[in-house]
C-alpha positions in Angstrom: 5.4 6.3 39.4 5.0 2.8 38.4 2.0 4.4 36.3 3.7 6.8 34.2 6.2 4.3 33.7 3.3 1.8 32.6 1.5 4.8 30.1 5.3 5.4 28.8 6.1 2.0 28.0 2.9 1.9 25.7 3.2 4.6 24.2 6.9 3.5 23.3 5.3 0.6 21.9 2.7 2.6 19.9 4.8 4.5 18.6 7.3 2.0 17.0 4.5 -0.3 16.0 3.5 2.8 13.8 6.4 3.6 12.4 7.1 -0.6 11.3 3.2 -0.6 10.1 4.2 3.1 7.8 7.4 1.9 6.6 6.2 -1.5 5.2 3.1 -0.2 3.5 4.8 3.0 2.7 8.8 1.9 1.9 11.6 3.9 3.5 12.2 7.5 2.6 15.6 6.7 1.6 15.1 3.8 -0.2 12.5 5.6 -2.3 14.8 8.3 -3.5 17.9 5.9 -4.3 15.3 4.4 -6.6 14.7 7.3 -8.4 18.2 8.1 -8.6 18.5 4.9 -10.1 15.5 5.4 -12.4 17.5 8.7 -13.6 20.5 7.8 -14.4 19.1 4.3 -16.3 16.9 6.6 -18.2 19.8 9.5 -19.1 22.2 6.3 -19.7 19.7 4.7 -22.2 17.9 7.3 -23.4 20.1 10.2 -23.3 18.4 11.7 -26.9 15.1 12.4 -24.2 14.6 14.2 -21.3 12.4 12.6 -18.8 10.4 13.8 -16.0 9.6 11.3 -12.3 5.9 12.2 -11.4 5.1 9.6 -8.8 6.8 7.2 -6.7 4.5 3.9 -5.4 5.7 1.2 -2.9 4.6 -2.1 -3.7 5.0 -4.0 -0.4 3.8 -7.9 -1.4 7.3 -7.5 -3.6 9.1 -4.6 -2.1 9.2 -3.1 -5.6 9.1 0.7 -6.3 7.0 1.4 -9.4 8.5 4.8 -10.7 6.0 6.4 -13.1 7.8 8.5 -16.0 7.2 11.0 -18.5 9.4 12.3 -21.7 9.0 16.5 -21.4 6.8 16.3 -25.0 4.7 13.2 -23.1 5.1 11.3 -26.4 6.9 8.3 -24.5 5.2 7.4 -20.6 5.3 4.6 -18.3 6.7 2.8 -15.5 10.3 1.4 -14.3 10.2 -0.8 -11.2 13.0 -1.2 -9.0 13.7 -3.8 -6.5 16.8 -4.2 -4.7 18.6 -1.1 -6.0 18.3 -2.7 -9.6 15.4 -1.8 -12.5 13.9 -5.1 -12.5 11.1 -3.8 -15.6 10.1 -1.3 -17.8 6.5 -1.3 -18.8 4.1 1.3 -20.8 5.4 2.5 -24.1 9.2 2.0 -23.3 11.3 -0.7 -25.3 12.7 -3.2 -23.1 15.8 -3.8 -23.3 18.1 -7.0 -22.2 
């Protein structure tokens, strides 16, 4: 008994101590796709005369900073939007930055 309880406990432990490790490497699932609701409605609010496309997602963890790659349909205008904190915190690439 006191074995099974032992093998259970550890595995408890494994398990949670891989899901913290994912999750700061990784961000949270959630997290990720508030940013790129975020990212889409900055982009139709600012640039509502394109129509952008979101083809990656990346989790910077030393910042906790998603870096949201982004493409116009025509791929005349590309680059990235971070968000931190539920807030664009850059734009980078070919896009204008705006204050």
């Amino acid at each position: 008994m006191k074995g099974k309880a032992m093998l259970l406990s550890i595995l408890i432990f494994v398990l949670i101590s891989s899901g913290f490790v994912y999750f700061f490497f990784k961000g949270s699932p959630v997290t990720k796709e508030k940013g790129r609701e975020i990212v889409t409605s900055y982009l139709e609010e600012n640039y509502p005369e394109e129509s952008f496309k979101i083809t990656n997602i990346a989790y910077y963890p030393g910042e906790g900073t998603y870096i949201v790659h982004v493409i116009s349909k025509d791929g005349n205008i590309e680059g990235d939007i971070d968000v931190r904190n539920g807030k664009i915190i850059t734009e980078g690439g070919e896009f204008p930055f705006r204050e």
